[in-house]
C-alpha positions, 0 to 999 in steps of 0.5 A, spaced: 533 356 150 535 361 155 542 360 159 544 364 164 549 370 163 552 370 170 555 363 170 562 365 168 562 371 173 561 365 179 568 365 183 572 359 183 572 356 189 566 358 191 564 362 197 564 358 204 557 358 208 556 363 213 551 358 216 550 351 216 542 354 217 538 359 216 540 365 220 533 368 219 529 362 219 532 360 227 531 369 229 523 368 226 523 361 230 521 357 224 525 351 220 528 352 214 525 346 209 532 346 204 538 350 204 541 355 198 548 358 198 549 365 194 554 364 190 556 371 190 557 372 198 555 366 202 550 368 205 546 362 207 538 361 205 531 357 205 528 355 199 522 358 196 517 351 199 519 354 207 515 359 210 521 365 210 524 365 202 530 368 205 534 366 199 529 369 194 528 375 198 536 375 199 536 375 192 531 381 192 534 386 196 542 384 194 541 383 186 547 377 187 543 373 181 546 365 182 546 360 188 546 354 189 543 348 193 546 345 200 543 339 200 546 333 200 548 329 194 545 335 190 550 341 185 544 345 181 545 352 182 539 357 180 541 363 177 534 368 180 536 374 175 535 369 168 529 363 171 534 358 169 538 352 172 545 354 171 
């Protein structure tokens, strides 16, 4: 079983959003489907189902590895670098 290998790196406590949208998906005049915040930064993302991508597409230009979900009732987190559910 693959585990991440960024997940004792992770700051505690984690960084506060920058936004409580998505600041691309609101400039682009779309909405955002659900939310990500980078675990590194906090820069605050849509998922990969809204139009944007803008957490995948911060992992891509950034190279910061894990983010976790803003949902309600939801503490996952997805490290982009290894594929896997942290």
């Amino acid at each position: 079983m693959k585990q991440c290998t960024h997940a004792d790196a992770l700051p505690d406590p984690e960084p506060a959003p920058l936004s409580e949208t998505c600041p691309r998906c609101l400039a682009d005049g779309t909405h955002p489907v659900q939310l990500r915040l980078c675990l590194e930064c906090g820069y605050v993302g849509c998922c990969d189902s809204s139009p944007g991508r803008h957490a995948t597409e911060h992992h891509g230009s950034s190279g910061h590895p894990v983010m976790r979900t803003m949902e309600p009732g939801e503490s996952w987190r997805w490290c982009y670098t290894d594929h896997v559910l942290v």
